[in-house]
C-alpha positions in Angstrom: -31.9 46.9 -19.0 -30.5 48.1 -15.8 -27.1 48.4 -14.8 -25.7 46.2 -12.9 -23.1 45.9 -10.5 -20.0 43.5 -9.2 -18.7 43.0 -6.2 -15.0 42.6 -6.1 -14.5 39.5 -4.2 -13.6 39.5 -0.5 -9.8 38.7 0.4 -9.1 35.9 3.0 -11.1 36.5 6.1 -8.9 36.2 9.4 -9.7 33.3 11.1 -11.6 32.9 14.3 -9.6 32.4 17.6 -10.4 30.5 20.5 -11.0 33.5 22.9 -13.8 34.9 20.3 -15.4 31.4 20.7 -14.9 31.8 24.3 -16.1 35.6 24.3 -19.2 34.2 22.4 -20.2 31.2 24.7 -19.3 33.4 27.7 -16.7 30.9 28.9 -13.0 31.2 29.5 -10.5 29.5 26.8 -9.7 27.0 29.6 -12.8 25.7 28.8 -13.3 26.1 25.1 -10.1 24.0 25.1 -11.2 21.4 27.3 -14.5 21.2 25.0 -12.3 20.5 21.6 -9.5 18.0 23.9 -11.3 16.7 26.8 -15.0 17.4 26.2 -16.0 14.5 29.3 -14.9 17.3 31.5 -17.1 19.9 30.8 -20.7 19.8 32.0 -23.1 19.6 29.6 -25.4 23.1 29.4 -21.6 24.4 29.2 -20.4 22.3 26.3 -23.4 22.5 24.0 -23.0 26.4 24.5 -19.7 26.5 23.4 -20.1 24.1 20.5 -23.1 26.8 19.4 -20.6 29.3 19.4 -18.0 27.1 17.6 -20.7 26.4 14.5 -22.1 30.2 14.6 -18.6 31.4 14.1 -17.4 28.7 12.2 -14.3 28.2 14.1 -11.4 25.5 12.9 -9.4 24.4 15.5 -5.9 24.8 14.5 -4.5 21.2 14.6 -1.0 22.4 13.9 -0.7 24.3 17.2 -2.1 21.7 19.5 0.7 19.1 17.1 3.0 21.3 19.0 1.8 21.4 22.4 1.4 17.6 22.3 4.1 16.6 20.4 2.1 14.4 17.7 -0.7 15.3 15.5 -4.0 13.7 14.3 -2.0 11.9 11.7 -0.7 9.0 9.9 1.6 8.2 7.0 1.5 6.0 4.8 3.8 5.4 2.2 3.6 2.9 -1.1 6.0 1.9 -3.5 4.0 3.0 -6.7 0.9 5.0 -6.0 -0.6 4.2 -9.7 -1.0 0.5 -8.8 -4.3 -0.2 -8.0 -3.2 -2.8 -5.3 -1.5 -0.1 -3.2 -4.8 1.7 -3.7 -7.3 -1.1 -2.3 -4.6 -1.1 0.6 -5.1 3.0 0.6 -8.0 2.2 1.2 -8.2 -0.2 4.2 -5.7 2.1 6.3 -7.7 4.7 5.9 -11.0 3.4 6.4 -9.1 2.1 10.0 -7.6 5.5 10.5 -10.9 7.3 10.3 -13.0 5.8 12.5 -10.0 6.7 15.0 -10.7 9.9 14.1 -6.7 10.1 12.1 -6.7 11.5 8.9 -3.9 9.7 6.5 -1.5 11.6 4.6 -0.1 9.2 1.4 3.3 9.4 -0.3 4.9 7.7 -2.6 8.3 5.9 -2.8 8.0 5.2 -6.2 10.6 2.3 -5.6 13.0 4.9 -4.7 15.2 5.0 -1.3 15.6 8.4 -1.5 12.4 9.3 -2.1 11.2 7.0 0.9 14.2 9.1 3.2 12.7 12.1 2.5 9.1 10.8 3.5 9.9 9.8 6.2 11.6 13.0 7.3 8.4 14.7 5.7 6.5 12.5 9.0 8.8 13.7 11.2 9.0 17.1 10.9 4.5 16.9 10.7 4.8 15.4 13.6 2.5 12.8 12.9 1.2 9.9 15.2 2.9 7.1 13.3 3.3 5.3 9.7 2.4 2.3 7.6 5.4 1.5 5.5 5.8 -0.7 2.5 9.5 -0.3 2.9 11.9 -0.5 -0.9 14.6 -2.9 -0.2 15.8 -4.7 3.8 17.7 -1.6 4.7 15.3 -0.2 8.1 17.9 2.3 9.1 15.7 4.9 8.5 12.7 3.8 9.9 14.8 2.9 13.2 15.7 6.7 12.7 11.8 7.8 12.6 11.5 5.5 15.9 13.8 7.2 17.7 12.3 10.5 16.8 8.9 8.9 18.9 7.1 8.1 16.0 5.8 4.8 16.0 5.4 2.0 12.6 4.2 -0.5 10.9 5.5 -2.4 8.0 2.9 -3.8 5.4 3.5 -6.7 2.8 6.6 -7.1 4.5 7.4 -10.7 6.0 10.8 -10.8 7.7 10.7 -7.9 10.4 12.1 -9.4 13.5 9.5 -9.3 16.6 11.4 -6.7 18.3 11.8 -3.9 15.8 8.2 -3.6 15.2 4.6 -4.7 13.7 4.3 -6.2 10.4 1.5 -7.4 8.1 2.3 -9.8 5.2 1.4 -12.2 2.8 2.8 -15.6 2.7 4.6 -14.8 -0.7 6.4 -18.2 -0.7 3.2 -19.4 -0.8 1.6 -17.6 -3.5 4.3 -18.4 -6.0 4.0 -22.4 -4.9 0.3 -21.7 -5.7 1.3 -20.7 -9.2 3.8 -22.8 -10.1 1.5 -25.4 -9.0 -0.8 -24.6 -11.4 1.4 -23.7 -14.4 3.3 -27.3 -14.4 -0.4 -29.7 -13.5 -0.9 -27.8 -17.2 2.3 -29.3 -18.3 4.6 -26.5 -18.7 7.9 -27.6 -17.7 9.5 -24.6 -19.0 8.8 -21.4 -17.2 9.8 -17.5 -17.0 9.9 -15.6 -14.0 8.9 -12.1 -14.7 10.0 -9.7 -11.9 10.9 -6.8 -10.6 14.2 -4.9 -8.5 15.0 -8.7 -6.3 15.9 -6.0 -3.8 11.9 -6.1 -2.7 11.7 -9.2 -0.8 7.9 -9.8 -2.0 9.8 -10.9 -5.5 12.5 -13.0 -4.1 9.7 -15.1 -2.1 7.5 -15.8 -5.1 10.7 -17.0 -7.2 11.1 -18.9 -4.0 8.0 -20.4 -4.0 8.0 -21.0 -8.3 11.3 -23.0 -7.6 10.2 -25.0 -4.8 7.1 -26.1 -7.0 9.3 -27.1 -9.8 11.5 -29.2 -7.4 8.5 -30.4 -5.8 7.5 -32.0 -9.2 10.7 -33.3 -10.0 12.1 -30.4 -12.3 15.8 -28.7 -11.5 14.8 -25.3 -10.8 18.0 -23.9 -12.3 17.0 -25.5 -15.5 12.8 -25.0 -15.6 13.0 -21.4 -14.8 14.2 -18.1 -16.4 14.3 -14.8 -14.9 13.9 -11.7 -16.3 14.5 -8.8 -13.9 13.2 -5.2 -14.7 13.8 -2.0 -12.6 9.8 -1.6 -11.7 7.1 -3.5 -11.3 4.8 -1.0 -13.6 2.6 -2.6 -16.8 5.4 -0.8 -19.0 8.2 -2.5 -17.8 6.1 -5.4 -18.3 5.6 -4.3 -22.0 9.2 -3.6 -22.4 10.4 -7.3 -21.2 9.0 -9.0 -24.1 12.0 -9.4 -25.9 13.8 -10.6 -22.7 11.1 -13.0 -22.1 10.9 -14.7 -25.4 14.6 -14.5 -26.4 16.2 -17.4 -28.1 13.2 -18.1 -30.5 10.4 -20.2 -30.8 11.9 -23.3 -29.9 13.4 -21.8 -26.5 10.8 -19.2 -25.6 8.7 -20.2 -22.0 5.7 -22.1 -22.5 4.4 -20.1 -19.5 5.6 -17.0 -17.2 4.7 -16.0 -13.9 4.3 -12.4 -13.4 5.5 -10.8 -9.9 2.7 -8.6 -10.0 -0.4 -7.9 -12.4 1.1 -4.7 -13.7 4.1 -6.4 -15.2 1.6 -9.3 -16.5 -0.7 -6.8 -18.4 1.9 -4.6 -19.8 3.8 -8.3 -21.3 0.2 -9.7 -22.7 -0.2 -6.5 -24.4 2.8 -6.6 -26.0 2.6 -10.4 -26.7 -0.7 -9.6 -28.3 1.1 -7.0 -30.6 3.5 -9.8 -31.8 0.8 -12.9 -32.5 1.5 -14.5 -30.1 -1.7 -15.7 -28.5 -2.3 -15.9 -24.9 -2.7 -18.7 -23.7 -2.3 -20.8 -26.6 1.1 -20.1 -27.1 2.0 -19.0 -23.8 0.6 -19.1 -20.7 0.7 -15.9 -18.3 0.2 -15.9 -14.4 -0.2 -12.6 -12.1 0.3 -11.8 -8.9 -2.0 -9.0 -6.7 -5.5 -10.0 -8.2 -6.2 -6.3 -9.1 -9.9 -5.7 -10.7 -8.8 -5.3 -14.0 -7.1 -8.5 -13.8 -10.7 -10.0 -14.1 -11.7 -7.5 -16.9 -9.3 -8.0 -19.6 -8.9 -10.4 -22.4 -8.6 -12.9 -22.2 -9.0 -12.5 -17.9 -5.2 -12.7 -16.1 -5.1 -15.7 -13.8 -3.5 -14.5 -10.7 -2.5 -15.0 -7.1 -4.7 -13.3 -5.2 -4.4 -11.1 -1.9 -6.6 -9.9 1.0 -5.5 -6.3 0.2 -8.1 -4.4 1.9 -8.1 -6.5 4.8 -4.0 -6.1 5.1 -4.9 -2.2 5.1 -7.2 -2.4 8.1 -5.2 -5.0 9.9 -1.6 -2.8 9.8 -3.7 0.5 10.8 -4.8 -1.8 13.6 -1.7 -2.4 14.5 -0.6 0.9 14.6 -3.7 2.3 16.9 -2.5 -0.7 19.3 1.0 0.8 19.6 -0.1 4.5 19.6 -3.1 4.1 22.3 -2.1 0.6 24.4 0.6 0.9 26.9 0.6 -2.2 27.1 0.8 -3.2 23.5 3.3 -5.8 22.3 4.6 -6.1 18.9 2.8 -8.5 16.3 3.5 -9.8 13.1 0.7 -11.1 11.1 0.6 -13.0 7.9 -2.2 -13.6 5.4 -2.6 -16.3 2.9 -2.7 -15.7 -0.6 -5.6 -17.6 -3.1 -4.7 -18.5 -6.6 -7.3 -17.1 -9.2 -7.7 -19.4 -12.4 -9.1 -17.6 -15.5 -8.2 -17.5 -19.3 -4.9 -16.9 -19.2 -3.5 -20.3 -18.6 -4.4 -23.9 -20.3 -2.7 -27.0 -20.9 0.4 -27.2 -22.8 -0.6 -28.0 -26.7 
């Protein structure tokens, strides 16, 4: 058998400049410039020579430098408050969908629920340099984002309803309405005593949709002080879901809710699951209401009735929002507000 041999792999090459791409199309860097910035002023014989070059030496512009120059970069943030919920991710996905065909890339980060955490995000932004953010801010303090505006970097809140005209854009759903929706539906089923599930009250999306539960309740003639519990948990994550059960059916069976309404879908799977582990049967023994409409919502058993929100649609609408402010000079700040759909599957019935 003949030897054979190895090559020792090559070390980083050094990467192509923009006077070798000029040197190669036989233009100055003037013009390679103008080519990758301002290509309408380059005649065409001209540009299609230096994009030859660019592709034979397989230049990459280096995006960081011309950040500098220009002071912003091809850029967006956008930051969640837990990156493992799959509604964030349909979101994800909207912005980004937006951003690209603006030719933006989106860099995502996540808060996890943590002020902190979103501080030093938004920091991260600044010092990239990048063109603006979509925020789904952790609590009503906006000092820091007022401290990323000053810095000349423009935002957008998303799935937040209160921002005031004049600080800046916002897309939301009406949450008020979404837990009217649900409370709706739990007492025409004849529960009269109902559990609100939620997460940190300092995230306005689950003080609205108590807000709305209570106002159903009133609206049918219940005291809202006396038809609803609330269990708060530090996240809105399936495990804290899991981990409320003994909150949520505490004083027995004779005081237990005949139905609770989840502030998201995450806290409503992890509680059926661990419902499920004790016998009690969903919903013959307790009904169980979500909130986000995420896909699995539809896929477990038996299938999570749930509020449900445009989430893709809110993605594309804030990242439109955002292009306005970065590109229109004559762009005025919006707010726009979705409405939510309640989703009716197996996990609610009548009262037996």
């Amino acid at each position: 058998m003949p030897a054979t041999t190895s090559q020792p792999p090559s070390g980083p090459r050094r990467p192509v400049g923009i006077g070798e791409v000029a040197a190669r199309a036989g233009v100055s860097p003037g013009t390679v410039s103008n080519v990758l910035n301002r290509p309408e002023r380059v005649a065409e014989a001209t540009r299609r020579r230096v994009q030859e070059a660019i592709r034979e030496l397989d230049y990459v512009r280096n995006s960081s430098g011309s950040s500098l120059r220009s002071g912003r970069s091809d850029s967006v943030g956008l930051i969640v408050l837990d990156v493992t919920n799959p509604f964030f991710t349909e979101v994800a996905r909207g912005v980004e969908d937006e951003a690209v065909e603006a030719g933006l890339a989106v860099i995502l980060l996540n808060s996890a629920e943590r002020p902190d955490r979103q501080r030093r995000s938004l920091r991260l932004l600044a010092e990239q340099r990048a063109a603006g953010a979509v925020v789904m801010p952790v609590d009503d303090d906006l000092s820091d984002l007022h401290w990323l505006r000053q810095r000349g970097i423009s935002w957008v809140l998303l799935d937040r309803g209160d921002v005031a005209a004049q600080e800046g854009c916002g897309v939301s759903v009406d949450n008020h309405a979404g837990g009217l929706a649900a409370g709706r539906h739990l007492i025409s089923l004849g529960h009269e005593r109902l559990t609100f599930l939620s997460g940190p009250f300092a995230i306005e999306q689950c003080r609205d949709r108590l807000a709305g539960l209570r106002a159903a309740c009133a609206e049918a003639g219940l005291e809202p002080d006396a038809a609803v519990r609330v269990v708060e948990r530090p996240q809105l994550n399936a495990r804290a879901g899991a981990e409320a059960v003994e909150a949520v059916l505490a004083g027995g069976p004779r005081r237990r809710p005949q139905a609770v309404f989840c502030a998201n879908d995450q806290l409503a799977l992890g509680l059926l699951k661990s419902l499920g582990r004790r016998g009690i049967r969903t919903p013959d023994d307790i009904s169980v209401v979500g909130y986000d409409d995420i896909d699995v919502a539809s896929l477990v058993h038996p299938g999570l009735t749930s509020v449900a929100q445009p989430k893709y649609e809110m993605g594309r609408a804030a990242m439109r929002l955002l292009l306005s402010e970065l590109n229109d000079p004559g762009h005025r700040h919006e707010r726009l507000r979705f409405e939510p759909t309640l989703v009716v599957r197996d996990s609610t019935s009548a009262r037996r």
